[in-house]
C-alpha positions as protocol buffer text, in pm:
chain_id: "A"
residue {
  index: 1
  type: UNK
  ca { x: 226 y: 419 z: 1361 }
}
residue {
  index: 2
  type: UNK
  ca { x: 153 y: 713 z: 1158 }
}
residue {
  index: 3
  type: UNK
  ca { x: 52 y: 514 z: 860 }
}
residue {
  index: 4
  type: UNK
  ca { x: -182 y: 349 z: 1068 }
}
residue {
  index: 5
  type: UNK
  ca { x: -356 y: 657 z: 1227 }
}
residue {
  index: 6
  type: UNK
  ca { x: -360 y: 827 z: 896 }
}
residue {
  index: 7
  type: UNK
  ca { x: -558 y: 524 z: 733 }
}
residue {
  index: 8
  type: UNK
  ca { x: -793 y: 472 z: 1020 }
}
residue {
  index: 9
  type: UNK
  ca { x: -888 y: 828 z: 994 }
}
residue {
  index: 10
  type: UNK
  ca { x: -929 y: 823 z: 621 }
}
residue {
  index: 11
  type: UNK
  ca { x: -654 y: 1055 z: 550 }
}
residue {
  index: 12
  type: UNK
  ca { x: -472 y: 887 z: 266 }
}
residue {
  index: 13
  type: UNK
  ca { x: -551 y: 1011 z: -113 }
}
residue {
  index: 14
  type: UNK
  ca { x: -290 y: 750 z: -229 }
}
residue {
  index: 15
  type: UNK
  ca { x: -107 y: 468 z: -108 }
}
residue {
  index: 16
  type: UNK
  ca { x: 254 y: 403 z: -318 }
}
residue {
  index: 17
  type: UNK
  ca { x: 371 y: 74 z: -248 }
}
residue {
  index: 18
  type: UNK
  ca { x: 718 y: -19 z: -403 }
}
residue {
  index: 19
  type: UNK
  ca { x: 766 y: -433 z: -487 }
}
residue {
  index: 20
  type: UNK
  ca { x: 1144 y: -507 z: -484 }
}
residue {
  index: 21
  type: UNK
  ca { x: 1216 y: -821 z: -654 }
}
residue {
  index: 22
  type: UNK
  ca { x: 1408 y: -995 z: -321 }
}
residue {
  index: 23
  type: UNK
  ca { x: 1288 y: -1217 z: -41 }
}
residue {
  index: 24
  type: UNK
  ca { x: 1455 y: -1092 z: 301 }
}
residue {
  index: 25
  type: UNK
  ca { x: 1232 y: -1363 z: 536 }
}
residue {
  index: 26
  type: UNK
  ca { x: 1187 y: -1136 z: 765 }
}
residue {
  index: 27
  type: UNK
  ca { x: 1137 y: -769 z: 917 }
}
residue {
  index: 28
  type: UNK
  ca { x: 865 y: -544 z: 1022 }
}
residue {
  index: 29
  type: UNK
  ca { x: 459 y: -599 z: 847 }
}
residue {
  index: 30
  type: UNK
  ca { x: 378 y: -211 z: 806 }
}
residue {
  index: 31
  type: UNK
  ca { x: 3 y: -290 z: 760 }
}
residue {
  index: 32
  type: UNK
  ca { x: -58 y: -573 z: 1094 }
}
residue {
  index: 33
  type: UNK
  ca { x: -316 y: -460 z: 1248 }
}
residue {
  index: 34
  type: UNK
  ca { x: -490 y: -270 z: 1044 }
}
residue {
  index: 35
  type: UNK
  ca { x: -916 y: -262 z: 998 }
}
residue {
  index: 36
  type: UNK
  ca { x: -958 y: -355 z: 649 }
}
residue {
  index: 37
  type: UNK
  ca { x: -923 y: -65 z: 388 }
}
residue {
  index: 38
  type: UNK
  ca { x: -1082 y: -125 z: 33 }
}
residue {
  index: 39
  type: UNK
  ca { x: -814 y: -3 z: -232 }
}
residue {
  index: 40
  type: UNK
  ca { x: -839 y: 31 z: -572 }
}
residue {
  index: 41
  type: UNK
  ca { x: -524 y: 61 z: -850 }
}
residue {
  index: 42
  type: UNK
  ca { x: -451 y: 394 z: -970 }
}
residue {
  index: 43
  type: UNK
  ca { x: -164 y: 319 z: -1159 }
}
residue {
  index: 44
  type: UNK
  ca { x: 139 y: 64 z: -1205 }
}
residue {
  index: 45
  type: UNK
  ca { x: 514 y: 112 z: -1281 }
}
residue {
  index: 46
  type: UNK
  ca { x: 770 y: -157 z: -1423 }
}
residue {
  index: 47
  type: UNK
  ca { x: 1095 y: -99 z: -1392 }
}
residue {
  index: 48
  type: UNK
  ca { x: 1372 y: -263 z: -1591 }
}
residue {
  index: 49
  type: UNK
  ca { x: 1517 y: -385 z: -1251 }
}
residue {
  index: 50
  type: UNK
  ca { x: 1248 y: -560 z: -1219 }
}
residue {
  index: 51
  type: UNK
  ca { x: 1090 y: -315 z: -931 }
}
residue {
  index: 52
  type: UNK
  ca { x: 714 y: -281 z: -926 }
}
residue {
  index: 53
  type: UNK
  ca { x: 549 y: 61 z: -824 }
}
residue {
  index: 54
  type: UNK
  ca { x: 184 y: 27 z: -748 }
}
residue {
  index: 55
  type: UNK
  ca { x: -44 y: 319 z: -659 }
}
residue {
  index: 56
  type: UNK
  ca { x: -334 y: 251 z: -486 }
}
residue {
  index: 57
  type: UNK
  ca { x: -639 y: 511 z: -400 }
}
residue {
  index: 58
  type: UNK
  ca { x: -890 y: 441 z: -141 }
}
residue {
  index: 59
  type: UNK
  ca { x: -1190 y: 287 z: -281 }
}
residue {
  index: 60
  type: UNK
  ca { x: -1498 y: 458 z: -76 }
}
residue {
  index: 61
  type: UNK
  ca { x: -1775 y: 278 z: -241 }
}
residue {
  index: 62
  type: UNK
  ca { x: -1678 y: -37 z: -97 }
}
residue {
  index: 63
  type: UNK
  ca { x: -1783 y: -187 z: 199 }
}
């Protein structure tokens, strides 16, 4: 729930989001029921494992 709050209130500078190379089929969507949020790529990390590191920054100029 905090994630949520802090987004709807515009209080994120950056959003990490970590891609691990395995399908579970299920578990908990962090980001249901959220208003849409316009992002925009910061930076990306590859890891030899095969993990993906994105970093994503709020984009204000899009609506």
């Amino acid at each position: 729930m905090l994630d949520h709050t802090l987004l709807e209130h515009g209080l994120v500078d950056e959003l990490h989001l970590w891609l691990f190379p395995v399908i579970a089929g299920s578990g908990q969507r962090i980001l249901d029921g959220l208003v849409t949020t316009h992002l925009t790529l910061a930076e990306t990390t590859t890891f030899s494992s095969g993990i993906v590191v994105t970093v994503y920054e709020p984009n204000q100029n899009a609506m």
